[in-house]
C-alpha positions as CSV (number, residue, x, y, z in Angstrom):
1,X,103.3,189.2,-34.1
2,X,101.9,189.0,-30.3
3,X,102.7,191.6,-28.1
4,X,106.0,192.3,-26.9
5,X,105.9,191.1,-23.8
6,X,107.9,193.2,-21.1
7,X,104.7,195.4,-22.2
8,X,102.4,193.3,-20.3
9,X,102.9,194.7,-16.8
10,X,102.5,198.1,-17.8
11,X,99.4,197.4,-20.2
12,X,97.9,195.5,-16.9
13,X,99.3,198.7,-14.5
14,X,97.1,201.3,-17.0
15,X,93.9,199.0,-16.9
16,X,93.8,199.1,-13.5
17,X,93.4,202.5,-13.1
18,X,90.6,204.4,-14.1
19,X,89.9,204.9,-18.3
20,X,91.0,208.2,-19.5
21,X,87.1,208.3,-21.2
22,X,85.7,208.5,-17.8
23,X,87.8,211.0,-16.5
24,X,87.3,214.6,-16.6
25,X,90.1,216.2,-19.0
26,X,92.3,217.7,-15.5
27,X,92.0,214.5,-14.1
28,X,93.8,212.5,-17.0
29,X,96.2,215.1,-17.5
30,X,97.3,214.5,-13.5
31,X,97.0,210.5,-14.5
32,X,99.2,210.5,-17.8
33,X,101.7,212.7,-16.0
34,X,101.7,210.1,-12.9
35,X,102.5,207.5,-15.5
36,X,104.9,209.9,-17.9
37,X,106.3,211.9,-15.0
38,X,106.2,210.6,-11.7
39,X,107.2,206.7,-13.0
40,X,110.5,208.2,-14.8
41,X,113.8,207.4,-13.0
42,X,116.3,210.1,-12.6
43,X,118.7,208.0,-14.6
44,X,116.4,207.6,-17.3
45,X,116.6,211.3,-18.0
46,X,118.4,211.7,-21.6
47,X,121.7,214.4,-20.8
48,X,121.9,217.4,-23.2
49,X,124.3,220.3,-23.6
50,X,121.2,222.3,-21.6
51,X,117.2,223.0,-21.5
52,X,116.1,226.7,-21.4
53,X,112.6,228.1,-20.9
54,X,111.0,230.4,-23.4
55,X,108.0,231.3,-25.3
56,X,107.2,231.0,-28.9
57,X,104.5,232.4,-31.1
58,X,100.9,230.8,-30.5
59,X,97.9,231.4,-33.0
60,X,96.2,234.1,-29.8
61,X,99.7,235.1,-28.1
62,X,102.9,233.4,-26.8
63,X,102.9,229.7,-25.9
64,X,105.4,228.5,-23.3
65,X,108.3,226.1,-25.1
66,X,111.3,224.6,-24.4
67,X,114.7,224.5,-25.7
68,X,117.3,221.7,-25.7
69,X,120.5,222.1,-27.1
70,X,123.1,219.3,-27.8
71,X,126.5,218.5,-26.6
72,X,129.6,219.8,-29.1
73,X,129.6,222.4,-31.9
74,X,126.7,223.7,-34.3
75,X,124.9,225.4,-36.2
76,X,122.8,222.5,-36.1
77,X,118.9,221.9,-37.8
78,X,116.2,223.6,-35.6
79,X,113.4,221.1,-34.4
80,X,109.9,222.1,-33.5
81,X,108.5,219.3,-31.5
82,X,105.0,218.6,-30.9
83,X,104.2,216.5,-27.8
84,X,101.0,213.7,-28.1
85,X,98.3,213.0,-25.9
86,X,94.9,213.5,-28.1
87,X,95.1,217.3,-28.4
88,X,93.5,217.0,-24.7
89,X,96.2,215.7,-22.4
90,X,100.4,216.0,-22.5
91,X,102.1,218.8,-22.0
92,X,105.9,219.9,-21.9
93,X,107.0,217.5,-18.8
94,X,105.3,214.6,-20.2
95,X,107.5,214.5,-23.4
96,X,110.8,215.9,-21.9
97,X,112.6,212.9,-22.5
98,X,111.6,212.5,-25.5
99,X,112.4,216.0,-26.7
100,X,115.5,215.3,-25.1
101,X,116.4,212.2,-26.8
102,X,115.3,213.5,-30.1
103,X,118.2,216.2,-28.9
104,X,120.8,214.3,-28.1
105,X,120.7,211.6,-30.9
106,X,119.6,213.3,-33.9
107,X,122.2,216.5,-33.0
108,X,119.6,218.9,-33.2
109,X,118.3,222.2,-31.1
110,X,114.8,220.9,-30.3
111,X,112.1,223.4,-29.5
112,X,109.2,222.0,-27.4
113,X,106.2,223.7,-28.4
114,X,103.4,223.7,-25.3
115,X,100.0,224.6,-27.8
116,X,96.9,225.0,-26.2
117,X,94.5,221.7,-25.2
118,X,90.9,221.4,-25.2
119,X,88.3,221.2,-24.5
120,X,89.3,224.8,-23.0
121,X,90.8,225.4,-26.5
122,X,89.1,223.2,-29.2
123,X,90.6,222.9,-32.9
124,X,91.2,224.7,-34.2
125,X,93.5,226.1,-31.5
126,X,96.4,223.6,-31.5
127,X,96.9,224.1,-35.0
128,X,97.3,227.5,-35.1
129,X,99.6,227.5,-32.4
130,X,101.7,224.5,-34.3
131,X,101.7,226.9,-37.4
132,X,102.4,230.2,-35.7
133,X,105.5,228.5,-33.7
134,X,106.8,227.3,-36.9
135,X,106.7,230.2,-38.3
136,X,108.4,232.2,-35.4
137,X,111.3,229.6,-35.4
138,X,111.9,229.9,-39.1
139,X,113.1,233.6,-38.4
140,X,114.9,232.6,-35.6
141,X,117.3,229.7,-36.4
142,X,120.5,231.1,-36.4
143,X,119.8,233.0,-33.2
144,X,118.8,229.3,-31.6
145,X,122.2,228.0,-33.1
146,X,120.4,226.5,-36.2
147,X,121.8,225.9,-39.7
148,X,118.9,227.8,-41.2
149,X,117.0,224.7,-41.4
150,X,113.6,223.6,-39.7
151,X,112.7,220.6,-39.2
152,X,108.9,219.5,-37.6
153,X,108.2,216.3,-35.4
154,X,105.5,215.2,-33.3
155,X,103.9,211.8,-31.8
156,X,100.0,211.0,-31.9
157,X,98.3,213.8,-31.8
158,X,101.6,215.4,-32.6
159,X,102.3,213.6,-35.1
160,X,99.1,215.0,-36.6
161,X,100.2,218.6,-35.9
162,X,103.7,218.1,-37.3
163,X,102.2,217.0,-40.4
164,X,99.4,220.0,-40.7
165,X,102.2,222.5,-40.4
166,X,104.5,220.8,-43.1
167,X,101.2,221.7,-45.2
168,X,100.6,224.9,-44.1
169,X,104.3,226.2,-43.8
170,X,106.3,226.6,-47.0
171,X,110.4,225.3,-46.5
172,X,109.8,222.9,-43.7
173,X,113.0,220.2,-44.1
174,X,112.3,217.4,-42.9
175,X,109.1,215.7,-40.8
176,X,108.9,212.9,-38.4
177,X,105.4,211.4,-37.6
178,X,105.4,209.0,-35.3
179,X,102.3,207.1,-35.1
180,X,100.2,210.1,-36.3
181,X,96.6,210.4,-36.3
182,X,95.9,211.8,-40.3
183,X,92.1,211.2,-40.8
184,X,89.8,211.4,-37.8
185,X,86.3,210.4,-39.7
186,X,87.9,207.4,-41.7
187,X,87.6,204.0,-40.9
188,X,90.5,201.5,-40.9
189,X,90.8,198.0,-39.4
190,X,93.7,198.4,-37.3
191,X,90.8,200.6,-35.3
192,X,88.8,197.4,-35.1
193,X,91.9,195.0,-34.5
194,X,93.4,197.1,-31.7
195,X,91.2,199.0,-30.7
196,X,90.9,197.7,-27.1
197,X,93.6,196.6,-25.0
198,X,96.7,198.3,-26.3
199,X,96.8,201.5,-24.3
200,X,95.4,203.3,-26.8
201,X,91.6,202.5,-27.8
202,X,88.5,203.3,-29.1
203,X,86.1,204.6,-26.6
204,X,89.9,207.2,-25.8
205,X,90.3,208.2,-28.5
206,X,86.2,209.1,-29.2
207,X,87.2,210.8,-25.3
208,X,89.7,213.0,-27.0
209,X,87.4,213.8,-30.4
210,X,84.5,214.8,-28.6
211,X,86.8,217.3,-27.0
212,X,89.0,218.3,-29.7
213,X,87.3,217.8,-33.5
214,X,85.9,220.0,-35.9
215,X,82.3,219.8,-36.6
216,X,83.8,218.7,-40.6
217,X,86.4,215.9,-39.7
218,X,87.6,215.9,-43.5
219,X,88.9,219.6,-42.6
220,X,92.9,219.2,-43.7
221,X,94.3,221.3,-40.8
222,X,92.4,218.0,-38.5
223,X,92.6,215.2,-40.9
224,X,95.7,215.5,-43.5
225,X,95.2,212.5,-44.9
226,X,92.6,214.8,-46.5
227,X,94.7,217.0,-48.1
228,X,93.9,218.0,-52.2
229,X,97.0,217.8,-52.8
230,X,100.6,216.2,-50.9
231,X,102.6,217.2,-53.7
232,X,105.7,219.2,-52.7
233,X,105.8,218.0,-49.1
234,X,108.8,217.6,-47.1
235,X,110.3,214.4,-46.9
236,X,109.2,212.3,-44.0
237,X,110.1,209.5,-41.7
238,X,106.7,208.0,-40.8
239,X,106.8,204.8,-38.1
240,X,103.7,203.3,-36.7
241,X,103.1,200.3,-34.4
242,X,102.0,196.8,-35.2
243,X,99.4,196.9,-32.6
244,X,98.2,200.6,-32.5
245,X,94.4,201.3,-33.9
246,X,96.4,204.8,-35.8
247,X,98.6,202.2,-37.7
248,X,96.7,202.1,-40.7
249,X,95.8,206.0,-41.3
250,X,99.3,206.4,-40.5
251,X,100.5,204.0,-43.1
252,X,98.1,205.3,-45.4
253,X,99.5,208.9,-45.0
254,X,102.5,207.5,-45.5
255,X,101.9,205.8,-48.5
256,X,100.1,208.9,-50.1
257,X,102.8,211.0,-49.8
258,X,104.8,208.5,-51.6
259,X,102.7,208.5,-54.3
260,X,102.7,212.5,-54.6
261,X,106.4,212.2,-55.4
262,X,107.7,212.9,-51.8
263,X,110.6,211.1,-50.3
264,X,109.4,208.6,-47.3
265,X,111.2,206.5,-45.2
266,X,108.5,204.0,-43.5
267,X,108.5,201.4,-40.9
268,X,106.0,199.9,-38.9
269,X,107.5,198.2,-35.3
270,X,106.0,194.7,-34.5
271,X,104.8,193.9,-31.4
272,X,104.6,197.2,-30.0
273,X,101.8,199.4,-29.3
274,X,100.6,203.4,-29.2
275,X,103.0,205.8,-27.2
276,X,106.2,203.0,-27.3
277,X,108.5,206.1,-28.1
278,X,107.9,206.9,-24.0
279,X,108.1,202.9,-23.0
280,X,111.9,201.8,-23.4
281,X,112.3,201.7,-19.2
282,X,109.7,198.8,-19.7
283,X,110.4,197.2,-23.0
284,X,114.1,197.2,-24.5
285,X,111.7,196.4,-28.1
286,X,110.6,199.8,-27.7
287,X,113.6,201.3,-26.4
288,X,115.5,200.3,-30.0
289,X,112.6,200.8,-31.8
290,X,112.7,204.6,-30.6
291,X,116.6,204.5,-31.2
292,X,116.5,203.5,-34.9
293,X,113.3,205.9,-35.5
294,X,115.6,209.4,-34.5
295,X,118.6,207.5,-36.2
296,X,115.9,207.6,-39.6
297,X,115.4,211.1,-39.0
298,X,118.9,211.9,-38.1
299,X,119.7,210.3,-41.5
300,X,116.7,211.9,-43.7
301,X,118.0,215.5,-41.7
302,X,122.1,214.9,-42.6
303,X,120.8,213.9,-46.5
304,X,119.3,217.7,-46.7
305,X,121.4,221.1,-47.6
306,X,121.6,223.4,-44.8
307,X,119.0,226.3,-45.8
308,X,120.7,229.9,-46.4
């Protein structure tokens, strides 16, 4: 399917500016804010019940995080959210509407977890933060107005996080992976197919691995694909994009868990590209894409017993 095209402008708005892979890592964070941040409208912002400022535990010490709360009566499940952006860029701000989204239509307490980046804070940093935070927020649902469940999610890089800690963290509910990056040293031809000229691409992503990856790529905590063993994992809602170079290690993931027994709800979105959960002010594609992905999740969360 071509690409959607109310993405056009926006795809032609990011290659005019300078390439990510010839920045230095504080000057693409400032960039992906501008485009995350700055462009967002104040009527774009998703209303919850109310955000609140805290810390959670990190792999070396607290980490800064962020709660959102939905309208209306809980307990409700607890969400540890992990925000994309190649383990390099992204931070709390850039994903606040999504967080919030994820909030408001899956009627959950989502906890923004702000792990470390690199290269200040190479892997395996992030992860240990991802799996110390998850842990801390087991112990603490009920105090954040949770059912006693936990629940992970993440996008990208995120996405890759959210699935390491379902692995390393027994009693995780439910995980959403939304276009996750699962197997850094493999080779797929989605890389070759859209790997230039989707937002995302190849020399990027090699950007963000050069900062980032472990010396051994095949290292489960950095490429879960990898794992010797999915058996016993949460269930999962997994979505990729048609035109995304991730789409096939994600689908791949995907499909593996399947086969280890563990429930998956799948869908790839046509015509739309890496980082479309951020894109529905450009794109009403993406907007319902992003709408029925939390309305899977909200559906894979209401299926599952509250914990306790």
């Amino acid at each position: 399917m071509p690409l959607d095209p109310q993405l056009a402008g926006l795809l032609e708005l990011v290659a005019a500016g300078t390439p990510t892979y010839e920045s230095d890592p504080v000057t693409a964070r400032r960039g992906f804010r501008t485009l995350t941040v700055d462009f967002r409208k104040p009527e774009d912002v998703v209303p919850v019940a109310s955000v609140t400022e805290t810390e959670v535990a990190g792999g070396d010490g607290p980490v800064a995080a962020r709660i959102y709360r939905p309208e209306g009566e809980g307990p409700w499940p607890v969400v540890a959210f992990f925000h994309g952006g190649g383990f390099v860029i992204g931070d709390l701000d850039t994903h606040d509407n999504l967080a919030r989204r994820i909030c408001r239509d899956a009627a959950a307490v989502v906890v923004s977890v702000d792990y470390r980046l690199a290269p200040e804070h190479p892997f395996p940093a992030g992860v240990e933060d991802a799996v110390a935070a998850a842990r801390d927020l087991q112990g603490r649902t009920e105090e954040l107005g949770g059912d006693g469940r936990l629940a992970v999610a993440g996008d990208s890089a995120g996405g890759n996080l959210a699935a390491v800690v379902s692995q390393q963290v027994p009693g995780i509910a439910v995980q959403l992976l939304v276009y996750p990056a699962t197997d850094g040293p493999g080779e797929y031809e989605s890389r070759t197919t859209n790997g230039q000229g989707y937002f995302l691409d190849l020399p990027t992503m090699a950007w963000f691995m050069e900062h980032y990856a472990p010396t051994d790529g095949v290292d489960p905590r950095f490429s879960p694909l990898r794992a010797a063993s999915l058996a016993g994992q949460p269930p999962a809602v997994v979505v990729t994009a048609e035109l995304d170079p991730l789409r096939d290690e994600g689908e791949a993931y995907a499909a593996a868990l399947t086969a280890a027994g563990v429930h998956v709800v799948s869908r790839r979105y046509d015509g739309l590209i890496h980082g479309f959960v951020d894109m529905g002010a450009f794109s009403t594609a993406a907007d319902a894409a992003t709408a029925e992905t939390i309305a899977l999740f909200a559906e894979v969360l209401a299926a599952g017993p509250a914990a306790g």
